[in-house]
N, C-alpha and C positions, 0 to 999 in steps of 0.2 A: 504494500500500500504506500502511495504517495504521501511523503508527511511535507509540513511547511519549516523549512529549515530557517527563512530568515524572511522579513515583512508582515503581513504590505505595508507599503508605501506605499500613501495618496500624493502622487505628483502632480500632475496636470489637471486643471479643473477650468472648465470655463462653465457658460451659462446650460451646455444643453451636450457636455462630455466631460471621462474624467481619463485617467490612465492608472495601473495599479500596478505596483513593479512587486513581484515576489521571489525568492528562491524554495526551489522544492530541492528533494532529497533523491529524486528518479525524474526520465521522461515521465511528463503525463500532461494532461488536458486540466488548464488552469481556467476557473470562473468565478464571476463576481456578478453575485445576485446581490439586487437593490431591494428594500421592504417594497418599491412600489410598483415592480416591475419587470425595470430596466435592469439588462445583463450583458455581460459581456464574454467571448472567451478567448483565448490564445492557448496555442501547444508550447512546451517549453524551447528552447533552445539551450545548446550546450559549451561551455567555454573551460577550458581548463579542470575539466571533468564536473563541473557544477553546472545544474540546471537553472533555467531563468525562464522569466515570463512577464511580459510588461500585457495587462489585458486594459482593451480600451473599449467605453464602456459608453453609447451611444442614448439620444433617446429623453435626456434628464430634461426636467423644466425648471425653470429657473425662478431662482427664488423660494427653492424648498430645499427640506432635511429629511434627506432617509437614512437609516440603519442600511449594512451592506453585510453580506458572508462573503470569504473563501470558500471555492469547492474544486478539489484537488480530486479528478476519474470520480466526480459522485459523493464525493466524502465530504463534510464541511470540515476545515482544520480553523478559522478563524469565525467566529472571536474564542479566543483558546478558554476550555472546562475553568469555572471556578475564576473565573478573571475577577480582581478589585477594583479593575475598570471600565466607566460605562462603556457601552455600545461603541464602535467604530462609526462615522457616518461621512455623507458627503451632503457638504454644502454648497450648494449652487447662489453663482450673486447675481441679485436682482439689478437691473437696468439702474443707472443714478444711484447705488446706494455707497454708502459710503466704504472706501476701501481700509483696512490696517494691514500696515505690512512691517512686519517683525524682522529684525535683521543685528547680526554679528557672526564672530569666526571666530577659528584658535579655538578647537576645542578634544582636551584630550577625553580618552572616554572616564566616566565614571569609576572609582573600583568598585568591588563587591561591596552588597549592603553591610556587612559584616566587618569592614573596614573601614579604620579612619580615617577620611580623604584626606590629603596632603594640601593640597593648593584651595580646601573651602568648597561651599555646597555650588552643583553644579545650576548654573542659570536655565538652561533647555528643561535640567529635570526639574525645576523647580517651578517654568510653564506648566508644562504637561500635568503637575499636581494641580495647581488651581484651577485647569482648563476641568481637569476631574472631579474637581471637588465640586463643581458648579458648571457641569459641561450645558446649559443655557443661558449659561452670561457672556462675557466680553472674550475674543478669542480672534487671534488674529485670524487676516485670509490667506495671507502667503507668509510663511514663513522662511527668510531671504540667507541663507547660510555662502559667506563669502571667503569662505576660503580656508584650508587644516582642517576639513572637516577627519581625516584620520592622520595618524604620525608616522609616516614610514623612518622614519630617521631617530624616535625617540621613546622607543614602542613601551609598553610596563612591565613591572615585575613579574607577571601572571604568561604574559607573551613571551620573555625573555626565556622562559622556564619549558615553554613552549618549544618554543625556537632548540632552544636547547638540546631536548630528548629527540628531535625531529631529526638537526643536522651537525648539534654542536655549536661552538663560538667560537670556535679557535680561528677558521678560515672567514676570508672575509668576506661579507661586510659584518660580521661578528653577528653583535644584538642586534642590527637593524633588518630589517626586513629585505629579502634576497631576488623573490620569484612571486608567479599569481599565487601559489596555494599559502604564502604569509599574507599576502595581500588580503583574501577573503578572510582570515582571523583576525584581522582591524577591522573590518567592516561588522565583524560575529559582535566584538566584543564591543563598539561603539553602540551597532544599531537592537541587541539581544537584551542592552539594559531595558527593562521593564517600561521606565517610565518615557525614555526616546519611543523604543519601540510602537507603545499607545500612539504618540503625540505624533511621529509620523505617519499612523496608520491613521489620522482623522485630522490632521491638518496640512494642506498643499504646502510644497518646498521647490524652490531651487535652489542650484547648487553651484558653483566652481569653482575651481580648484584653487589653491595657490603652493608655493613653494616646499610644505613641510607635505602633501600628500603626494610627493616625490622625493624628496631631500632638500634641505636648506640651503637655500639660496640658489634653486635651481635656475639658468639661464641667466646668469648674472652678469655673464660676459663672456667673449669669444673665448679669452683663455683659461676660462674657467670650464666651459665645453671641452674646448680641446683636453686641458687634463682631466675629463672626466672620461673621455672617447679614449683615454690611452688604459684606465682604471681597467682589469679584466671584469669586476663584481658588473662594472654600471652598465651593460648593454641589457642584461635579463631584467636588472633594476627598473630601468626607464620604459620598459615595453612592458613589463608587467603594470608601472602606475599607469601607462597610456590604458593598457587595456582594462584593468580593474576599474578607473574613471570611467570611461565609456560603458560597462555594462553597470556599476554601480549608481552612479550620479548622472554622468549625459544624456542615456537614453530617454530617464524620466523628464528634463527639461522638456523636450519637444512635445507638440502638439498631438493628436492622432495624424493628421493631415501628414505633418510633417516627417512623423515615422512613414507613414504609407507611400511618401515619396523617397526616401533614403535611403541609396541603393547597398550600403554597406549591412545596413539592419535587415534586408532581405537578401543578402549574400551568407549570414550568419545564421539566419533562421531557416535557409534551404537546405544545407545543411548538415549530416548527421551530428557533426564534429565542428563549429565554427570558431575551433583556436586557431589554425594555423590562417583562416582569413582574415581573422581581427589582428593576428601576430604582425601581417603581411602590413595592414593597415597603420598600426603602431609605429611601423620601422617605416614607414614612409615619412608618417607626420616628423617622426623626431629627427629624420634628415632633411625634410622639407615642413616645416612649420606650414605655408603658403597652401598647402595641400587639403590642408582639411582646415572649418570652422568650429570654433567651439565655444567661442561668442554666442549669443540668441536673444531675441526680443519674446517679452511677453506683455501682453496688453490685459488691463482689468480696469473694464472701464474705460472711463475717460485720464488714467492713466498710465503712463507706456512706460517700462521696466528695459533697459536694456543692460545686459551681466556682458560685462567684458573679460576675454581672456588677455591677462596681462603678464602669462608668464612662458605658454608656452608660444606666442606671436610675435615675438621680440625678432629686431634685427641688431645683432651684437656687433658688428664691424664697427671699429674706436671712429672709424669719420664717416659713420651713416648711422650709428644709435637712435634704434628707435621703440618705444614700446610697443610699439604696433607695427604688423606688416604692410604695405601700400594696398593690399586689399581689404584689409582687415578694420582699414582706416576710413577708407571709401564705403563700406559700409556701414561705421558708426556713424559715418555722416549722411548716409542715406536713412536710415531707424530714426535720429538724432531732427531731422527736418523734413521725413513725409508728411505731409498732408499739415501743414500748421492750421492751428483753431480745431483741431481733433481731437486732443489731449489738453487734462489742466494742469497735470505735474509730469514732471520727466524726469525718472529717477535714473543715476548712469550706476549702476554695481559694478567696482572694481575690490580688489582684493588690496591694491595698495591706496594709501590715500592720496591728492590730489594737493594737497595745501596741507603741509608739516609746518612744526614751528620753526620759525626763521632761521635760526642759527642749522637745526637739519636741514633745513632746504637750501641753504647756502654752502654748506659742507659738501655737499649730495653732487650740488652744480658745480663747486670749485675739483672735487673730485673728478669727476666728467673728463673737465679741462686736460685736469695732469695725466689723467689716463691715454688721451687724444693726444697728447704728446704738445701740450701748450709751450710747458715749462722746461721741455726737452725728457732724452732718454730714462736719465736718474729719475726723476721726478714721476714718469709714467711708470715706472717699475714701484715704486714707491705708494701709488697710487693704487695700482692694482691688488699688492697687498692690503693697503686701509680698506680697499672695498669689500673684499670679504670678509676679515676681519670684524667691518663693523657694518656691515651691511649697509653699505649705500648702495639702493637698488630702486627708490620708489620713482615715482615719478619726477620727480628735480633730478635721478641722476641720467635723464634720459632728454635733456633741456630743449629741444626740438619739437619733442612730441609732447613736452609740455606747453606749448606756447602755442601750439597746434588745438591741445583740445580744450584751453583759454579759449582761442580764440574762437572755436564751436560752439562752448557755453555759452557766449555772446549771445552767438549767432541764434543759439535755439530760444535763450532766455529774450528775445527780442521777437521772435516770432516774424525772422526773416526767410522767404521760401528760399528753399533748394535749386541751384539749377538746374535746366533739364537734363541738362547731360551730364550730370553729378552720378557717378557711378554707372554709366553705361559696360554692357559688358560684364555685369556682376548679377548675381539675384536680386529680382525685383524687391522692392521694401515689407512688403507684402509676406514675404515667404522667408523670415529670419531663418536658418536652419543649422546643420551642418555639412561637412561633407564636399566644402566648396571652396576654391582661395579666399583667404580672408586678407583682411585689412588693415593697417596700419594706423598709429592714435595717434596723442598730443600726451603734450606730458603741462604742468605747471609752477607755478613757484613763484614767491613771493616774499616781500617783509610787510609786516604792520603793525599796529600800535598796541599794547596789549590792552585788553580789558577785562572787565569783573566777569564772574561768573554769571551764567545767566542763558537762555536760550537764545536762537538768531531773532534780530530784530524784523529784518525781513524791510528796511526801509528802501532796500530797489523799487521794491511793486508800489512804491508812493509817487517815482521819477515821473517826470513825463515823457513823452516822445512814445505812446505805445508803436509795437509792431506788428507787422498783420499775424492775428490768431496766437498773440503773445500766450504761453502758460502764464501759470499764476506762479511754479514755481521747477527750477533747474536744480535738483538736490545730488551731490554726489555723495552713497553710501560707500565705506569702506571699512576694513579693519586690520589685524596686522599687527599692529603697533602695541598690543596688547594695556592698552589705555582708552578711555573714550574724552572725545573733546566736538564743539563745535566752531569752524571758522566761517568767516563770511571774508568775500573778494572786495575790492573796490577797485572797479577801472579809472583811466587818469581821465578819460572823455565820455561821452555820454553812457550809461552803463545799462546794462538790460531793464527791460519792464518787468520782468519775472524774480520772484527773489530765489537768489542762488546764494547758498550755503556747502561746506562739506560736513557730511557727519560721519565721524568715526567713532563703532563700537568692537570692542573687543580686549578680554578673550569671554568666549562664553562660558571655559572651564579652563583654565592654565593658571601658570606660575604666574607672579610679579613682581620680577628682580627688582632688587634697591637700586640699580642702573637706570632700570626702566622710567621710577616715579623720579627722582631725582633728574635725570636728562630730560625728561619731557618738561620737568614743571621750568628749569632752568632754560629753557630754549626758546622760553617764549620771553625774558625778560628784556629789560633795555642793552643790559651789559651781553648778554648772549647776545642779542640783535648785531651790536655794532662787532663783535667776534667775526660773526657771518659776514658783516660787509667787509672785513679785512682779508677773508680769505677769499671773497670772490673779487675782490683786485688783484688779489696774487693768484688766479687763476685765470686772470685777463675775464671774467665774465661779465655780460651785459645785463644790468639790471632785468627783472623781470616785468613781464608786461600787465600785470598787476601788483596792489596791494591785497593784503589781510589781516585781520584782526581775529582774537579768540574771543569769541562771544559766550563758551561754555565751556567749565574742564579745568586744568585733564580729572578724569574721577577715574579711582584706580577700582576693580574689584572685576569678579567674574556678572557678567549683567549682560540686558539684550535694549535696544532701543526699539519704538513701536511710533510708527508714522500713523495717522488717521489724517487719512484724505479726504474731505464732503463738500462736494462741490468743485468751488476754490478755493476754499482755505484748508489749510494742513499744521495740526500739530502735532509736537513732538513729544515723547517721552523715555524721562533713560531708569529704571527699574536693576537693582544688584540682587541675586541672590545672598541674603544674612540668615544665618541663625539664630533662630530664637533660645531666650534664654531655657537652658534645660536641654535641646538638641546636643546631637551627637556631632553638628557638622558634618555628616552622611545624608551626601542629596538626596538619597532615596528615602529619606524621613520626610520628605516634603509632603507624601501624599497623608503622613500621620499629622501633618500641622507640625512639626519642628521645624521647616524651613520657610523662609518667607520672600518672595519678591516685593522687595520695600520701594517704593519711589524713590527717586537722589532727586530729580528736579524734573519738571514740566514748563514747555514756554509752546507761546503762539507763534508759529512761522509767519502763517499770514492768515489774516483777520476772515471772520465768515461772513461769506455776503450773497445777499437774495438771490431766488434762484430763479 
């Protein structure tokens, strides 16, 4: 008998479809009955000896809640005997209603309930309680995961031990993670915790990757490739994270539509065997980034989400750096300005953030320099090392393609149309996907003035000069940085109608070095400021084509932020997982009432207005 080894997972939902990704334990015929209905089913397919099944699920009306089962050749295996939690369901959103979108990264998994977590109550499991505790109250509709969603480079004690009896430590890459069959035991023990498991099986996610669900610091720079292309461990490494991403987390981003056109997902499910087609697939991307997309746009509402790949689209050559490939680029910029007056918020998901505190962002851009050979040979050697070392890698150290997607923001937050022959030769706007050359970004960076703590003011959307089908707001999420903060831009000349802010949250479960809070809070001050402008004269750099300012932050702790869109206006919220007095500090107490998602701060981005 077919059992359920791992999910489901509600990924894709719109008004009138859903998508449901599962792992079984054998070939079999996977389905998903709705209480009112609608069903859907798919036969599995097979990767590295593990079976899968993404079922999509037609038919739904919008604006209701049903309860759903697994049924695995006939058997129901979900909602599993005895569960403490309610019913699984699928919500469908109604026209106009208002959207919440839950978003942060850096997340290791939980331990066992029976242990003491090390780094504090986990913020996902600490949703997933409340959502249980009162699963008809406030609950996001997308929940926005940007990046570590597993640690291939940092794995736990439990894994280690794993790893161990499997193949040994001795050879390399010792304790980190080797091949696909460690890969799917980061996923076991990330997505098998009780309380994820629940909260993915009933509220939609996307996903992307960043640097630690391959290795740290991956794509950092050409010669950081090259000695990784000489490493004997890294070639099984990097094709096993290509291919575990893709069946794990890629698949469920897309659409039905969008599976039903993607000819790699029906080269895989034809069939008996689709490792060595996805194998084939892997080793193309990771010699040709340009090859496949893994970017994608999702629409909710009169909101447009677009998740950027920012790590594996990169062009590393020291005098063409760019975070994005030239196709890759041309298509955030066609998502970025279809159809303006369509959308009222335009959120950009990246995994690095956009706007650092000045003294990083000027480190980040003088580094660049030295690396590009500014300050000559010595210096770019020099260079190279600090980069890895201290990770300069976000958007300032790519300073081209920062100025690039500055200058998009603008453009979007102004609600200026697209030309027409802006991305000709690429996929229409219409049909985000994968599977296609992709495109090349902007990167940005800045200095500004500090301020109090407090949420974005949102005083753009006051300027005048509106532009044609302006949003009401240009938001870029990010995380990474394992702190949460918020900045707002200021252009030097007319600046957009739309208020554009960055927000960054994270970790949703990780450490938080004394490095971490200390370098960020100091990076934002007067004396750090003027640090940063001395090294970007000695890196010959040209000021940045904006200012900013910290309008919120930094707030250190494991926590997730929650956008509510209605309408046009949008507020923010940043929420920590704490312990209540008498807890054990074990997120999985959360569903007993020992852990709490406590508010840090609430602000109004922009104001609500008639509809």
């Amino acid at each position: 008998m077919a059992e359920l080894r791992l999910g489901p997972l509600l990924r894709y939902v719109d008004g009138s479809s859903a998508t449901f990704w599962v792992e079984t334990s054998r070939p079999c015929t996977a389905e998903v009955r709705c209480a009112d209905g609608a069903h859907g089913s798919a036969e599995t397919f097979q990767v590295g000896g593990h079976h899968y099944a993404l079922v999509p699920v037609d038919g739904l009306t919008p604006g209701t809640v049903r309860t759903y089962e697994v049924v695995l050749d006939g058997t129901t295996v979900w909602p599993l005997p005895d569960s403490p939690f309610p019913p699984s369901v699928v919500r469908t959103p109604e026209p106009d209603a208002p959207v919440r979108v839950t978003f942060g990264s850096c997340r290791w998994a939980a331990p066992p309930a029976d242990e003491k977590d090390p780094v504090g109550p986990d913020a996902l499991d600490t949703l997933a309680a409340r959502i249980a505790a009162d699963p008809d109250g406030e609950r996001p509709d997308v929940l926005l995961l940007l990046g570590d969603q597993v640690y291939a480079d940092e794995v736990s004690s439990a894994t280690r031990e794993w790893i161990a009896v499997r193949r040994g430590l001795a050879d390399p890459p010792g304790n980190q993670v080797a091949d696909y069959e460690e890969y799917t035991r980061l996923y076991y023990e990330s997505w098998l915790d009780p309380e994820i498991r629940w909260l993915l099986s009933t509220v939609p996610s996307c996903m992307i990757f960043d640097d630690h669900d391959v290795i740290d610091d991956w794509n950092t720079s050409a010669a950081w490739v090259a000695d990784m292309r000489a490493t004997p461990w890294w070639r099984e490494r990097v094709l096993s994270g290509l291919m575990s991403y893709w069946v794990h987390q890629h698949l469920g981003n897309l659409s039905p539509r969008e599976l039903s056109e993607d000819l790699l997902y029906a080269a895989v499910r034809e069939t008996p065997d689709g490792t060595d087609v996805l194998r084939a697939f892997a080793a193309q991307a990771d010699v040709d980034p340009a090859s496949v997309r893994w970017s994608y746009r999702r629409d909710f509402g009169r909101t447009r989400v677009l998740m950027l790949d920012t790590r594996a689209a990169r062009v590393l050559e020291e005098s063409n750096r760019s975070m994005l490939d030239p196709g890759e680029e041309r298509w955030l910029r066609e998502q970025a300005l279809d159809a303006p007056g369509s959308y009222d918020h335009l959120l950009i998901g990246t995994s690095l953030p956009w706007l650092l505190p000045p003294l990083v962002h000027d480190a980040e851009t003088w580094n660049a320099a030295l690396c590009r050979g500014e300050r000559g040979a010595r210096w770019a050697r020099f260079g190279e090392g600090l980069r890895r070392r201290a990770d300069l890698e976000h958007w300032a150290a790519f300073p081209s393609s920062f100025e690039s997607l500055t200058a998009l923001i603008a453009e979007a937050g102004s609600g200026t149309r697209a030309p027409k022959e802006a991305g000709s030769g690429t996929r229409a706007p219409e049909e985000p996907g994968s599977g296609t050359p992709a495109g090349a970004g902007a990167e940005m960076a800045g200095a500004g003035a500090e301020s109090g703590a407090g949420g974005g003011t949102g005083t753009g959307a006051a300027e005048a000069g509106a532009g044609a089908g302006a949003p009401a707001t240009v938001l870029v999420l990010s995380g990474d940085v394992h702190h949460a903060y918020v900045a707002e831009p200021s252009w030097p000349g007319r600046r957009p109608e739309a208020t554009v802010l960055q927000l960054t949250c994270s970790p949703v479960h990780n450490r938080i070095p004394l490095s971490i809070r200390l370098g960020f809070r100091f990076g934002w001050s007067r004396l750090a400021r003027t640090l940063g402008h001395r090294l970007a004269r000695h890196g010959r750099c040209p000021r940045p084509p904006v200012d900013w300012r910290k309008t919120g932050g930094p707030w250190f702790g494991n926590q997730l932020m929650t956008l509510t869109l209605r309408g046009r206006s949008a507020t923010l919220r940043l929420e920590q997982a704490l312990e209540v007095r008498g807890g054990s500090g074990r997120s999985g107490d959360a569903i007993a009432g020992r852990v709490r998602l406590t508010t840090v701060t609430e602000s109004v981005l922009t104001p609500l207005t008639p509809q």
